[in-house]
C-alpha positions as CSV (number, residue, x, y, z in Angstrom):
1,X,9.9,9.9,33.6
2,X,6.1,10.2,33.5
3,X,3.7,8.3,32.0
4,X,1.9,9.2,29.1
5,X,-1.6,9.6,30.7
6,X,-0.2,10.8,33.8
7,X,1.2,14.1,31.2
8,X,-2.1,14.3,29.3
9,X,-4.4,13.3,31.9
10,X,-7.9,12.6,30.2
11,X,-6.2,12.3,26.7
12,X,-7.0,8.3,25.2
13,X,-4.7,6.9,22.0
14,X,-6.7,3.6,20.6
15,X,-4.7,2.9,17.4
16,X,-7.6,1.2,14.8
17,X,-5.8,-0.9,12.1
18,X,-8.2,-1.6,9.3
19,X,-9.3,-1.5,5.5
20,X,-9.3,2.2,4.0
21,X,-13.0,2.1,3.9
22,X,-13.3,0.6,7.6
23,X,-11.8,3.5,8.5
24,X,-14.0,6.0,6.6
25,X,-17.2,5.0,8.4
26,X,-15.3,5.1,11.4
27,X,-14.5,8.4,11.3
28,X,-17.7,9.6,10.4
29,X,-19.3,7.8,13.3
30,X,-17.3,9.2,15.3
31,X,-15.6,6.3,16.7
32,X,-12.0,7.5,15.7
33,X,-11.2,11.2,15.8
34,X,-8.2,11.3,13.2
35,X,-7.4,9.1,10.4
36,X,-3.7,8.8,8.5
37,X,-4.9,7.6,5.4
38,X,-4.0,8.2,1.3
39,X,-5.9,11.4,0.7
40,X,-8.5,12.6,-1.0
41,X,-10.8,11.1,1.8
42,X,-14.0,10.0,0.6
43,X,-16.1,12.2,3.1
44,X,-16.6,15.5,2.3
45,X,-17.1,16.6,5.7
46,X,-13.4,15.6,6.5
47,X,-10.9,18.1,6.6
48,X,-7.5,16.7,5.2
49,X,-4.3,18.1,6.5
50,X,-1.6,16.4,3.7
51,X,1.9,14.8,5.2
52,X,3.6,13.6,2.3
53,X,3.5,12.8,-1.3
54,X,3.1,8.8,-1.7
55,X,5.0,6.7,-4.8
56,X,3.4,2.8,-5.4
57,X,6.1,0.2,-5.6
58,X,5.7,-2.7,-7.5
59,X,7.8,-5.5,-5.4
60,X,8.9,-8.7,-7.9
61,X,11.0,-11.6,-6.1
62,X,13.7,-12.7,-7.7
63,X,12.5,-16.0,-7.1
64,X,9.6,-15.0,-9.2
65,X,11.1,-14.0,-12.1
66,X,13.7,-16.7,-12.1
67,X,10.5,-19.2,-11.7
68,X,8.6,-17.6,-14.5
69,X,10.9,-15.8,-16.8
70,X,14.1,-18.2,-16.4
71,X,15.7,-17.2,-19.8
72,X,14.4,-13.6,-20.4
73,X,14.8,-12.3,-16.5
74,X,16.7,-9.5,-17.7
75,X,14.4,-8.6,-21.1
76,X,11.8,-8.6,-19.0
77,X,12.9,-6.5,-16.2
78,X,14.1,-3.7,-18.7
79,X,10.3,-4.0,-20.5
80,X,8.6,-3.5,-17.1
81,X,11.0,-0.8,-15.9
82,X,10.9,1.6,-19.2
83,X,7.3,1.1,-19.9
84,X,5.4,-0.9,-17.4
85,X,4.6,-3.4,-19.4
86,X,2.7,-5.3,-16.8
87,X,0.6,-8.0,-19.4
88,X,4.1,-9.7,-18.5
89,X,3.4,-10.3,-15.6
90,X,0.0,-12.1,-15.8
91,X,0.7,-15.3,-15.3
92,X,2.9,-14.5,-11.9
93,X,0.9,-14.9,-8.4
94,X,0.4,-11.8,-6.1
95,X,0.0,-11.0,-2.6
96,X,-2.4,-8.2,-2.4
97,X,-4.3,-6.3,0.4
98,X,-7.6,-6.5,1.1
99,X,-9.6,-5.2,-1.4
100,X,-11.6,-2.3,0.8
101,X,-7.8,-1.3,1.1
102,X,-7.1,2.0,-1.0
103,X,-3.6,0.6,-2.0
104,X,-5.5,-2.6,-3.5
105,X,-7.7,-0.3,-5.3
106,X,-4.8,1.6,-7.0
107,X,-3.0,-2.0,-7.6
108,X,-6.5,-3.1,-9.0
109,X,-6.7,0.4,-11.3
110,X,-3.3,0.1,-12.8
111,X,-3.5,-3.7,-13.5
112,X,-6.6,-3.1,-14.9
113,X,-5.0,-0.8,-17.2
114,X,-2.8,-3.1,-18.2
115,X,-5.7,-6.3,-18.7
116,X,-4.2,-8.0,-16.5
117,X,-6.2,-9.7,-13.4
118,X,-3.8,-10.9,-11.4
119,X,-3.9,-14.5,-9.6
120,X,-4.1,-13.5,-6.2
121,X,-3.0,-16.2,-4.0
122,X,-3.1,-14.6,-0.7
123,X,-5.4,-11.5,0.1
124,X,-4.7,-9.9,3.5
125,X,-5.3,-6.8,6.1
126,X,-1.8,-6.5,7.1
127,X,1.0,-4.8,5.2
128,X,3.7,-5.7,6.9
129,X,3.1,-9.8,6.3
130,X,2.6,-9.4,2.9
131,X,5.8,-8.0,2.8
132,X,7.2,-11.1,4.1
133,X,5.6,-13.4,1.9
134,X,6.8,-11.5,-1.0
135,X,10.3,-11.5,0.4
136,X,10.1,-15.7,0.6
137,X,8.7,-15.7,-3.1
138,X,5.1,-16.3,-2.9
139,X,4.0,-13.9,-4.9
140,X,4.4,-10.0,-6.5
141,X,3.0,-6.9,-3.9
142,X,2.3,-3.2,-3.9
143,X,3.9,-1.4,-1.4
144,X,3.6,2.2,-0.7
145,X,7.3,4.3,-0.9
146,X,6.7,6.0,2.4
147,X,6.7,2.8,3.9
148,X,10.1,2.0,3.6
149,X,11.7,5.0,5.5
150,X,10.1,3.2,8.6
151,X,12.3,0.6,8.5
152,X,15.8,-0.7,7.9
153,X,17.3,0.5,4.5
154,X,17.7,-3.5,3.4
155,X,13.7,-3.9,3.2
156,X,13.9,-4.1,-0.3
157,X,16.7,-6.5,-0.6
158,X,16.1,-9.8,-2.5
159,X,12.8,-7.7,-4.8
160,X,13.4,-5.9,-8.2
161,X,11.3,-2.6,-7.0
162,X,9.2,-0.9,-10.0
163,X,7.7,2.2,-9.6
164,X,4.5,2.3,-10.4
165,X,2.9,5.5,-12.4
166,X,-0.7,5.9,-11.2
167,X,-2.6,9.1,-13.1
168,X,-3.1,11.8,-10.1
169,X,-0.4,12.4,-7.1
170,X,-1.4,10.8,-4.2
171,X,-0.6,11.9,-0.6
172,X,-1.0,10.1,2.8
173,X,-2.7,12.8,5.1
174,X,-4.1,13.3,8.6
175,X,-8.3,13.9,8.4
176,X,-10.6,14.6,10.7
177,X,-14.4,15.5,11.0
178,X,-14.8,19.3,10.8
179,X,-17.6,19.3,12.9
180,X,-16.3,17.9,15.8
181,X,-13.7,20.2,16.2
């Protein structure tokens, strides 16, 4: 079976993990020649070819709530499930990316919304770990829907998973610079 490069012969794949706005200037530098990113894309000199509509998840431990809420776990469950009634949750910790990250600055919006600045005991870049430490109890996370169909169907096990309303649809798309191609 043949190589990748030896099938595409001049043809390069550098995969460039970093904060939503990292990414921006990279692509309008020219340094990257495609982004996968939550559109709208904050260049307008970027052409935006849409994937698939994106849900936010809300991800709450059960060690959390049974830390925190020990007598009214299921009261407040049904509070934050029929109205999102997150004030609940401001004295909980959270596990949230980055903040040049587009999913911390929809986590940030909808908190906001909600007065409630969350404690944020861990910040990160990666995804993927603050999954983790959610899953051991550290804290509450935001986790994009699409995200899940990556993985093995359990990912969610051991969190109470909230969808999280946020005012305009969002979409994870492919963009790229119009003029360079």
């Amino acid at each position: 079976m043949p190589k990748f490069h030896e099938k595409y012969p001049g043809v390069e794949i550098k995969i460039l993990e970093a904060p939503t706005s990292r990414l921006d200037t990279a692509l309008s530098n020219g340094e990257i020649d495609l982004m996968i990113s939550l559109v709208p894309f904050s260049n307008n000199d970027v052409e935006c070819v849409k994937l698939v509509n994106e849900e936010f998840l809300m991800l709450i431990p059960d060690k959390i709530l049974d830390t925190y809420f020990p007598t009214n776990k299921e009261k407040v469950l049904e509070r934050l499930k029929n109205n999102l009634d997150l004030s609940l949750l401001k004295e909980c910790p959270f596990l949230m990316l980055n903040s040049e990250n587009r999913v911390r600055m929809i986590a940030d919006k909808v908190l906001g919304q909600n007065s409630v600045k969350p404690k944020v005991v861990v910040e990160l870049d990666n995804i993927g770990t603050l999954l983790e430490l959610a899953r051991k109890g550290m804290g509450i996370t935001f986790y994009p829907h699409t995200l899940q169909s990556f993985s093995a169907s359990d990912k969610f096990e051991g969190f109470h998973v909230i969808k999280v309303p946020y005012g305009k649809t969002q979409a994870i798309g492919v963009g790229y610079l119009k003029s360079r191609f």
